[in-house]
N, C-alpha and C positions, 0 to 999 in steps of 0.2 A: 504494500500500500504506500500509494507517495507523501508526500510532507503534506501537503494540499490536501488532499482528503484523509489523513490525521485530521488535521485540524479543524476541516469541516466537519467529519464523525462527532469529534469532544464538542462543539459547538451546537448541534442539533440535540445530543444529548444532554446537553448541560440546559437545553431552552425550558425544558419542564421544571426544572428546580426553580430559572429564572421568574418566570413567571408566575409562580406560587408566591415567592420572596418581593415579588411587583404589587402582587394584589393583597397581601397577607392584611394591611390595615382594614382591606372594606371590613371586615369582622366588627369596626368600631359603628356601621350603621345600624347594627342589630341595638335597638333602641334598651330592651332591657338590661342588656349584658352589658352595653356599654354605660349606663348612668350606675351599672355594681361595680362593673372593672376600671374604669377608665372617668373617675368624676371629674378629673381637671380636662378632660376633651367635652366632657357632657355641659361646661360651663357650670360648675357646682360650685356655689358660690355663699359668703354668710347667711345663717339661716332665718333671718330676719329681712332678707333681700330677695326681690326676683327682679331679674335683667331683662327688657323687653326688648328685641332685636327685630329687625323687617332685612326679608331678602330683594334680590332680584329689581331694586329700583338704581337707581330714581328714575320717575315716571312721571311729565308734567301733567298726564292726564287723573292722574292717581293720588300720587305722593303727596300734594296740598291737602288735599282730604285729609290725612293721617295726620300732617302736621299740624293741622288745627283741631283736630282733636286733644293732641298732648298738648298743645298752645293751651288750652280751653282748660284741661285738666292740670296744667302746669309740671309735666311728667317729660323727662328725656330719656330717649332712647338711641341703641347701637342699629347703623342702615349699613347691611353690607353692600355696597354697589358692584354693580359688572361696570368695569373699564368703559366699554364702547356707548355703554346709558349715561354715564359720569361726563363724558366727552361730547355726547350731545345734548345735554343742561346743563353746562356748568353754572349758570346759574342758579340755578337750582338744588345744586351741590354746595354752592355758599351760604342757598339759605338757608339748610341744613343745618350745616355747621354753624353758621350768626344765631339760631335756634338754641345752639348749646349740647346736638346731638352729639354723638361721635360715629366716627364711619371708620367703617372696614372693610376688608378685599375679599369679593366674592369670584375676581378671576374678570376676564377681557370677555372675553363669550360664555354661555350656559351650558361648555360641553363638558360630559365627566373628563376628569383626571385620568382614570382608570385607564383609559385610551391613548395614552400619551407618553413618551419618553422621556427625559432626565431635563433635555433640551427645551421641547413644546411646552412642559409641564413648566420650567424656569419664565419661559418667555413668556405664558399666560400672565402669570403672579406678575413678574417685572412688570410688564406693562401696564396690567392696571394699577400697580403701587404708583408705578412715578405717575404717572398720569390723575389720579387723585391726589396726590402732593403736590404736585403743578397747581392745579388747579385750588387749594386747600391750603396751601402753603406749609404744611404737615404731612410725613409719612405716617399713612395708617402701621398699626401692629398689631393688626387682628385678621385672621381670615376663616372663610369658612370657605368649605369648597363647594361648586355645585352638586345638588342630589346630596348631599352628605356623605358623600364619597371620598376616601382619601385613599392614596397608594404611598408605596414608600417612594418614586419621585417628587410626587406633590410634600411630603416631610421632609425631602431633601430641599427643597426649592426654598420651602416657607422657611426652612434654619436660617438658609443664605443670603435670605432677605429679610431675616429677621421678622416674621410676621410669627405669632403665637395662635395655629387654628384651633379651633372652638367653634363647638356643633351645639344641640340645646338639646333641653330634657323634657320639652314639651311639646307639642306643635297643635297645629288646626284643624290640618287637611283640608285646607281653605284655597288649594288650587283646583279644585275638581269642580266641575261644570252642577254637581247636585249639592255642593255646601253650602247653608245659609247661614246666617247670621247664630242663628240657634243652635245650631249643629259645631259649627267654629266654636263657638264659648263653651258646649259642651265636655268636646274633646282637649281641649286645651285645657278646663279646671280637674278632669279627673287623672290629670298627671301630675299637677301642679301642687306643689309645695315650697317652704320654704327653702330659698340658696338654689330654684331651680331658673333655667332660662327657656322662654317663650320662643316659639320662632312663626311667627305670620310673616304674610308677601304684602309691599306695599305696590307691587305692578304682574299685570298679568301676562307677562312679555313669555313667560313659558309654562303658564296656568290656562284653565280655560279661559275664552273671553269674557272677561269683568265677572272672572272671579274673585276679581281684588275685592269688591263690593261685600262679600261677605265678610270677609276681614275686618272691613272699617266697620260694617254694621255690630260686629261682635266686641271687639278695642273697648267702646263703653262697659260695657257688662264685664269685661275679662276685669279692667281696671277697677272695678263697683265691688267683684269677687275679692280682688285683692286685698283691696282697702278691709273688708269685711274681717279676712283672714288676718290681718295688722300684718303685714306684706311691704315694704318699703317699693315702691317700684321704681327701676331706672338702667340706665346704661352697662354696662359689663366693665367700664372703667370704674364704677363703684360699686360694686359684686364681691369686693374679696375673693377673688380665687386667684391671679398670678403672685 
């Protein structure tokens, strides 16, 4: 056998380990295992605090909605943005930030990680970090990846760039074309505990169409639960957990 197909043999057979060793994180989307195993990726935070965080915007058809609602309630929250929505409002990403939220990197586009090499996975993160610091005049250092997906490139990327990801312990299901307003607040308060984090969409950009609307319709009532339970609500920079 030549040198060449050595090396190609050891290479075809080493591709199964590779790829086990690539995917081994998604394990962290299984929602139970990971808020038992893994509380500082779940956003597990003092227990007198829960973190309200919104994906997938900014959205100018959407995103004002939400903010006046916490405007109203006098409540801040973490927006992870996608780079290429950040880039087309940044306006709207200042006024975010002039709001008092804090923002963090949800990646350039809403494709899984999981798909991607060492390279694409770096480049996603990059681009949207600087591109929200451009614009913000602040590098975020939080990221969550899309679909809640992470691989060991995307852990490689976020060290290099110093981004801390963080997924949450609660959610809505407030992307699906049959969630309403009831159904959202339902699912989200029977997760919901002290030190845990929220995660609703402030844009339907990979939800059904104006499925954000359930979301905002729910925000009242989640926040009303809160208050009830003596729940501090706010950002993931005042969470206690890094």
């Amino acid at each position: 056998m030549t040198a060449t197909r050595l090396v190609r043999t050891a290479a075809l057979a080493a591709l199964p380990t590779l790829a086990v060793a690539h995917a081994a994180p998604v394990i962290s989307t299984f929602g139970p295992l990971r808020r038992r195993l893994m509380p500082r990726l779940s956003g597990r935070g003092r227990p007198d605090h829960v973190a309200l965080t919104f994906d997938d915007g900014p959205d100018p058809l959407s995103t004002p909605f939400f903010l006046k609602v916490l405007d109203e309630r006098n409540i801040r929250a973490t927006f992870f943005m996608l780079g290429r929505a950040a880039r087309r409002s940044p306006g709207l990403v200042q006024e975010i930030v002039a709001a008092g939220h804090e923002i963090g990197v949800h990646g350039w586009l809403h494709r899984p990680l999981l798909l991607r090499g060492p390279g694409a996975a770096y480049d996603d993160l990059a681009r949207a970090r600087d591109t929200l610091a451009a614009i913000t005049g602040e590098r975020p250092r939080l990221f969550r990846p899309p679909y809640g997906v992470m691989s060991t490139c995307a852990h490689h990327a976020a060290r290099r760039l110093e981004l801390t990801p963080v997924l949450w312990t609660c959610w809505g299901e407030d992307w699906t074309a049959r969630a309403t307003p009831q159904s959202v607040h339902r699912t989200v308060t029977a997760d919901l505990d002290g030190g845990g984090t929220i995660l609703l969409h402030d844009s339907d950009c990979t939800s059904a169409p104006g499925a954000w609307r359930s979301a905002l319709g729910a925000l009242p009532r989640i926040l009303d639960t809160c208050e009830q339970r003596r729940h501090e609500v706010g950002p993931l920079r005042e969470h206690g957990w890094l």
